[in-house]
ROPA-511215 format. One record per residue (C-alpha): residue number from 0; residue in one letter; x, y, z. Coordinates in steps of 0.001 Angstrom, whole numbers, padded with zeros to 6 digits. Example, Ala and Ser with C-alpha at 12.3 -4.5 7.8 and 13.67 -1.06 7.14 Angstrom:
2
+-----+------+---------+---------+---------+
:  nr : rest :    east :   north :      up :
+-----+------+---------+---------+---------+
:   0 :    A :  012300 : -004500 :  007800 :
:   1 :    S :  013670 : -001060 :  007140 :
+-----+------+---------+---------+---------+
***
This chain:
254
+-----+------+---------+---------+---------+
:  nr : rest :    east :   north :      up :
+-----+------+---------+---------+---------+
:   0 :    X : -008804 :  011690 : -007788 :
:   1 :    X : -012711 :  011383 : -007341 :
:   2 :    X : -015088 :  013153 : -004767 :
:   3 :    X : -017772 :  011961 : -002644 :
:   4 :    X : -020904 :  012996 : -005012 :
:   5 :    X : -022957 :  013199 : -001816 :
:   6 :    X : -021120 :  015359 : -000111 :
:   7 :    X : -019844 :  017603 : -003179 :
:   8 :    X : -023540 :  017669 : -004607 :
:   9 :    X : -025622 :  018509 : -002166 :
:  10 :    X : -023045 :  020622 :  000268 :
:  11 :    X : -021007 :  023617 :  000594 :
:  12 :    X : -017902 :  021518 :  000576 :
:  13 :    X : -015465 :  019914 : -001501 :
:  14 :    X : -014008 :  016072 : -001324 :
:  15 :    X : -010968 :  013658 : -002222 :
:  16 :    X : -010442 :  010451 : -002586 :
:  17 :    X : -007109 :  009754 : -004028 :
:  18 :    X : -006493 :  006587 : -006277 :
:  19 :    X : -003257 :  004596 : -007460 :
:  20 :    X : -003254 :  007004 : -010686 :
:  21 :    X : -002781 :  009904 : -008400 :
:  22 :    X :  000562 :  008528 : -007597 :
:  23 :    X :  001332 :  006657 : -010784 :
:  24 :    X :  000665 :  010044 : -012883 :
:  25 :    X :  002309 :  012692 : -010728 :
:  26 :    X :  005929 :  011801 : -010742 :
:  27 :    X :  005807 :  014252 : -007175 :
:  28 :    X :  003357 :  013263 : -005153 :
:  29 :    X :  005397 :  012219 : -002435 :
:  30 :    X :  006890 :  015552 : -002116 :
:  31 :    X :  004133 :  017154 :  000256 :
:  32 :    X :  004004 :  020456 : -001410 :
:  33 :    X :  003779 :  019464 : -004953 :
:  34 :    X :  000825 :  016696 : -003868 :
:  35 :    X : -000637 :  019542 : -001772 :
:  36 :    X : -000643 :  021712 : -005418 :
:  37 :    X : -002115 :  018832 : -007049 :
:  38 :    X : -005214 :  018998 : -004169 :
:  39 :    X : -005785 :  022747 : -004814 :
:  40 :    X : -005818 :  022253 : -008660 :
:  41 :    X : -008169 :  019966 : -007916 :
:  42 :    X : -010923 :  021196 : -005791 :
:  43 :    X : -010361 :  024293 : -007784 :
:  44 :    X : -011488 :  026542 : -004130 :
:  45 :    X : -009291 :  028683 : -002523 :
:  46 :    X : -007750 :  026538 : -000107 :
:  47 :    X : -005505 :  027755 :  002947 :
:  48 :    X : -003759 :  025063 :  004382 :
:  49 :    X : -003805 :  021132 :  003865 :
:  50 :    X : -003538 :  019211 :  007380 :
:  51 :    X : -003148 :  015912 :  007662 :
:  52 :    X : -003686 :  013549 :  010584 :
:  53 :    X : -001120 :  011842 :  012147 :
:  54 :    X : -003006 :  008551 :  012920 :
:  55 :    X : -002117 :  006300 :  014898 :
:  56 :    X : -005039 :  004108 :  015250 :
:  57 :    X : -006313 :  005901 :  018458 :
:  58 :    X : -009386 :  007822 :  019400 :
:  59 :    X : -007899 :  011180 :  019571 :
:  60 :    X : -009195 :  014432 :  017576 :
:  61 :    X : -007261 :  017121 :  016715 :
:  62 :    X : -009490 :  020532 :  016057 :
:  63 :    X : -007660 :  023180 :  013710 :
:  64 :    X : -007962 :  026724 :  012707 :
:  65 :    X : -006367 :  029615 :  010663 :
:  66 :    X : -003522 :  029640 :  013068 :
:  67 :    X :  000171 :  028518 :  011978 :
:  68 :    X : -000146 :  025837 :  014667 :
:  69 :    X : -002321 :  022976 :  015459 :
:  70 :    X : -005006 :  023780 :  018517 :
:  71 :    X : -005239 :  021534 :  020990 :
:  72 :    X : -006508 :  017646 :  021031 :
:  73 :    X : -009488 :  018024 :  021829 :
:  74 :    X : -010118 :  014618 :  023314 :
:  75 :    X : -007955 :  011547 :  024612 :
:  76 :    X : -010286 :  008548 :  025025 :
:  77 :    X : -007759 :  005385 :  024683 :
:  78 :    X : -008825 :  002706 :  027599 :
:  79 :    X : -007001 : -000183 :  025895 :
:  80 :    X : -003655 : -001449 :  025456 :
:  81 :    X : -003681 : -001611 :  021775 :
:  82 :    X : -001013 :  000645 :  020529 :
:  83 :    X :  001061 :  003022 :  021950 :
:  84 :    X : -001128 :  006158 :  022337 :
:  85 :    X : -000281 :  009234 :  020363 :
:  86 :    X : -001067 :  011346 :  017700 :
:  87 :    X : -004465 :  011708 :  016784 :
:  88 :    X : -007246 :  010112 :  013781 :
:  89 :    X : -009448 :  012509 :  013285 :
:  90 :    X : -009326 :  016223 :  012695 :
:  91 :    X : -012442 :  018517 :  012825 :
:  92 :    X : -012582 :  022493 :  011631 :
:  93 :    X : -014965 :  025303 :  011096 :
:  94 :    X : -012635 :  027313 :  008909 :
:  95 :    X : -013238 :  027828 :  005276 :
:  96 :    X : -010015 :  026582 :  002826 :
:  97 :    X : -008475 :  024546 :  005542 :
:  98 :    X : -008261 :  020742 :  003386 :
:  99 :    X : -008106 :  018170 :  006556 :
: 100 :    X : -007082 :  015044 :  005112 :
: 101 :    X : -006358 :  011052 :  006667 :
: 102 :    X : -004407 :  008096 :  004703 :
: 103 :    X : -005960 :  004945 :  004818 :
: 104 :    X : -004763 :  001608 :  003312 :
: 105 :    X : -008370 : -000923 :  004383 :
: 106 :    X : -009115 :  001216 :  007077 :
: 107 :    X : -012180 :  003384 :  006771 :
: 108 :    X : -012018 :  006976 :  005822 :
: 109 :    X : -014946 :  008509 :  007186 :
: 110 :    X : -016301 :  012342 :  006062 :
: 111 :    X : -018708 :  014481 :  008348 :
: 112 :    X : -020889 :  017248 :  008099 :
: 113 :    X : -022427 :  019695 :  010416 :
: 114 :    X : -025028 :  020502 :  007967 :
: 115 :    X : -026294 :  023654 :  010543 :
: 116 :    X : -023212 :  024951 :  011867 :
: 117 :    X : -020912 :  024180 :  009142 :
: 118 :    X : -018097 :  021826 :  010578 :
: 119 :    X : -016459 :  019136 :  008793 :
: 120 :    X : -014405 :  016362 :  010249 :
: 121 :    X : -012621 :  013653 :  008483 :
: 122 :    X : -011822 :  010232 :  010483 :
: 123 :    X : -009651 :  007440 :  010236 :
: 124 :    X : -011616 :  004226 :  011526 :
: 125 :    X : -009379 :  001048 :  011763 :
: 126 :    X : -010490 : -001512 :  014567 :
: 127 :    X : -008088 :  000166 :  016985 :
: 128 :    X : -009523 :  003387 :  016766 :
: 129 :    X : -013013 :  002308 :  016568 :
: 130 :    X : -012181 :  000334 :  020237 :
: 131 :    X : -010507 :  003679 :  021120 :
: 132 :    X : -013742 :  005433 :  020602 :
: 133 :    X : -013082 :  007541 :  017688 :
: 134 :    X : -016197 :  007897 :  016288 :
: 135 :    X : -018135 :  008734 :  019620 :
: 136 :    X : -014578 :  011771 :  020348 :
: 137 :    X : -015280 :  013179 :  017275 :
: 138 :    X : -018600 :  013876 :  017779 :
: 139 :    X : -018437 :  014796 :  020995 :
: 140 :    X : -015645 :  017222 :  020017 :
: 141 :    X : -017898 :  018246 :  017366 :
: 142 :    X : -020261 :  019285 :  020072 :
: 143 :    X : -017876 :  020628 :  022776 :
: 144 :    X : -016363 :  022981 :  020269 :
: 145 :    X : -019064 :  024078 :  017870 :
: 146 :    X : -022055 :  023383 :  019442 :
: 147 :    X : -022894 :  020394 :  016711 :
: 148 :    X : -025915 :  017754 :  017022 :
: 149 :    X : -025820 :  014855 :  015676 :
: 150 :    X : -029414 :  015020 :  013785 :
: 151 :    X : -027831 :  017604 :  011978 :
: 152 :    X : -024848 :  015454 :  010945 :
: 153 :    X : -024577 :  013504 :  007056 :
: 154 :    X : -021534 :  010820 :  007087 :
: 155 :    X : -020153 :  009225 :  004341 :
: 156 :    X : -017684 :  006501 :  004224 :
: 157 :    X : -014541 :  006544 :  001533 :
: 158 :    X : -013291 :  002664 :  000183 :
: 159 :    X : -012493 :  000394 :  002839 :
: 160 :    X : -011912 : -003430 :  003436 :
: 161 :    X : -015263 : -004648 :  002933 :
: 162 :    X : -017207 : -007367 :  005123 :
: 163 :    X : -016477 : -009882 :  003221 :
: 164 :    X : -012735 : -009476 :  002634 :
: 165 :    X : -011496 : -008572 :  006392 :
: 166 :    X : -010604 : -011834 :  008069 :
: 167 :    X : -009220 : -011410 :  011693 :
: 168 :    X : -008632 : -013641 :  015043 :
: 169 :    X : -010859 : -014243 :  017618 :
: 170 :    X : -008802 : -012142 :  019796 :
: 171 :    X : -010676 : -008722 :  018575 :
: 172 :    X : -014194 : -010327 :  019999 :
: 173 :    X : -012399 : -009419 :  023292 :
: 174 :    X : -012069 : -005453 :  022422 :
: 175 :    X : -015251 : -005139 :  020735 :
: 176 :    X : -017102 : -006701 :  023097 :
: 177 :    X : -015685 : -003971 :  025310 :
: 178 :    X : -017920 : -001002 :  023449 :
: 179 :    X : -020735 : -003281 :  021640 :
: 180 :    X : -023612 : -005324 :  023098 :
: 181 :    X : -023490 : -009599 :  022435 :
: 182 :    X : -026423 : -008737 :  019831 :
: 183 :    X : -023500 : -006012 :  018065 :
: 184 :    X : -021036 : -008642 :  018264 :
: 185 :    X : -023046 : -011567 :  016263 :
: 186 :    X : -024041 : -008922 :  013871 :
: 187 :    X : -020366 : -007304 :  012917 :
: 188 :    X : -018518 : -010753 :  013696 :
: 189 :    X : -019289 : -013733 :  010975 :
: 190 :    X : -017522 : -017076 :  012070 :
: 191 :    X : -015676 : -018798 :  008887 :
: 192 :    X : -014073 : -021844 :  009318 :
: 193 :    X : -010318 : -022403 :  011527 :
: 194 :    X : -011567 : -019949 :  014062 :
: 195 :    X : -011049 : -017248 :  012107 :
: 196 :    X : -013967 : -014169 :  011561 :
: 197 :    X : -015297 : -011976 :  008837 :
: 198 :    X : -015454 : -008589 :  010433 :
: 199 :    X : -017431 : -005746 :  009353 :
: 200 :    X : -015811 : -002460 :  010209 :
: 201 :    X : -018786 : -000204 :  008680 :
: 202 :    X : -021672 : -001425 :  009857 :
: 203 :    X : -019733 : -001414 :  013526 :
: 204 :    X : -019518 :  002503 :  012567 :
: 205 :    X : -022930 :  003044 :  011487 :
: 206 :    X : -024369 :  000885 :  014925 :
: 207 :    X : -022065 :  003486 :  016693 :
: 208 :    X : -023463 :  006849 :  014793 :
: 209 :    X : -026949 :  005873 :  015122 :
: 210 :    X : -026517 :  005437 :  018671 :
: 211 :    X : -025394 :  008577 :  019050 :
: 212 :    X : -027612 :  010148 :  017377 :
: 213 :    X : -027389 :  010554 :  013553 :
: 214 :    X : -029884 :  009884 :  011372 :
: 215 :    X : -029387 :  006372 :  009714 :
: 216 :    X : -030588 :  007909 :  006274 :
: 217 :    X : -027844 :  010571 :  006519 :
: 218 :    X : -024879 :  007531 :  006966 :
: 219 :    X : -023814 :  007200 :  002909 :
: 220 :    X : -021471 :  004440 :  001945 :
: 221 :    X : -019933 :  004731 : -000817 :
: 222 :    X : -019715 :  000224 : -000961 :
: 223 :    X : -016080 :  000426 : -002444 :
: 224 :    X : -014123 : -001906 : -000873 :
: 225 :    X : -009869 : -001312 : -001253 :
: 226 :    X : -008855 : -004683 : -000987 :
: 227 :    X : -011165 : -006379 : -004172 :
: 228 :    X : -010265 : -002570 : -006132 :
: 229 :    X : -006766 : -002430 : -007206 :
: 230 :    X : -007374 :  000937 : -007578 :
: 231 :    X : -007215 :  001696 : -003947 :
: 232 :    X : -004042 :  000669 : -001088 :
: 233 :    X : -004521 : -001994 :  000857 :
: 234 :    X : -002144 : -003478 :  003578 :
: 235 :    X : -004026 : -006793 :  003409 :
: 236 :    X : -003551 : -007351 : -000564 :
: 237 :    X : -000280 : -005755 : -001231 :
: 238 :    X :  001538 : -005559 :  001883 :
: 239 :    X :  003265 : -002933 :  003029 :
: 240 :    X :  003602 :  000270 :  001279 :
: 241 :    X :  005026 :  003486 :  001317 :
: 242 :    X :  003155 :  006252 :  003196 :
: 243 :    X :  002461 :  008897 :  000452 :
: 244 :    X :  000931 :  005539 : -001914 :
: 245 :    X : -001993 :  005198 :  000869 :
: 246 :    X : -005558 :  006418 : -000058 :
: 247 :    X : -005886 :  009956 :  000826 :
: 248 :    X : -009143 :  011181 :  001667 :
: 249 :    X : -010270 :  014682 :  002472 :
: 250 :    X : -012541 :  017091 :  003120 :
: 251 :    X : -012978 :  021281 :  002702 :
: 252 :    X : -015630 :  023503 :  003911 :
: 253 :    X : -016470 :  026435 :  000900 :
+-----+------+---------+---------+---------+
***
């Protein structure tokens, strides 16, 4: 496992980033509770619970707290037909020693901090969810709940497909052009030859957190992409695979 330096560093809070040797090395870590051991040993912080998201590429945020159960979903923002809604990709908390945590495989993992009111939030971006409005929720839930702004917000991005690997169809034009201007479009959508496009999920997130509001010098990305690092899953290079062998990144507030 690694951290997010930027975050860890400079913040009272402590990150994950899982790897293929997490799973390789630790004969258990598909058993929740041991992998959940291996995360404490880790961050080496007293942590209370470990909650993961249960995405399902939409743009719903789950807000959690000391409590034995979940709270409520905050937000439900899901205008397309893309998947069948459900569950919810992101997860935001003000609690101390509660690890919130999302499994990615290309999709992006992205951390947030409340730098002023101390709230962390932890994302899972694919295309879906960025269409679903994912990034904009969590924020807003952010806001609704803890009274965050976004000039107070730092956001880094875990590995991801990277622009140049993360071919698609013409066919997501249609959905992005839904939530991003013709000049967004040209700049996140690179034509390659048989119709096909090169499409660049971060930038598309860090067009959509300026816009609301975060400082551009406070978006961090970490340029690791999971599909040209074996290190990392990724769908797109290896196919299928099982759940607990996806990147796992997370975040705790000290």
């Amino acid at each position: 496992m690694e951290s997010i330096a930027v975050f860890d560093d400079n913040y009272p809070v402590k990150t994950i980033v899982s790897s293929k040797e997490d799973w390789e090395n630790n004969t258990k870590w598909q058993d929740i509770d041991s992998r959940n051991n291996i995360i404490k040993n880790y961050i080496n912080a007293p942590i209370k619970r470990v909650v993961y998201a249960n995405e399902t590429h939409s743009g719903n945020v789950m807000s959690v707290s000391e409590n034995d159960q979940y709270d409520k979903i905050e937000k439900i923002h899901e205008p397309y037909i893309i998947k069948q809604p459900g569950g919810y990709d992101a997860i935001i908390t003000e609690r101390t020693g509660i690890f919130i945590c999302v499994r990615t495989a290309d999709c992006v993992p992205l951390f947030v901090y409340d730098t002023f009111n101390h709230v962390a939030a932890i994302v899972h971006c694919g295309w879906r969810s960025i269409c679903s409005k994912i990034v904009a929720n969590t924020i807003g839930s952010m806001k609704k709940c803890y009274g965050t702004k976004p000039q107070h917000l730092v956001t880094a991005f875990g590995p991801a497909i990277c622009k140049d690997c993360y071919e698609v169809g013409d066919e997501l034009i249609h959905y992005f052009a839904k939530e991003f201007s013709p000049n967004v479009i040209d700049e996140i959508f690179k034509p390659k030859e048989g119709g096909k496009y090169l499409l660049d999920l971060r930038r598309a997130i860090v067009i959509e957190l300026v816009n609301l509001g975060v400082i551009p010098s406070n978006i961090c990305d970490t340029s690791d992409c999971s599909y040209e690092l074996n290190k990392y899953a990724s769908y797109r290079r290896d196919g299928t695979t099982m759940l607990y062998r996806e990147t796992l990144s997370g975040i705790v507030l000290l």
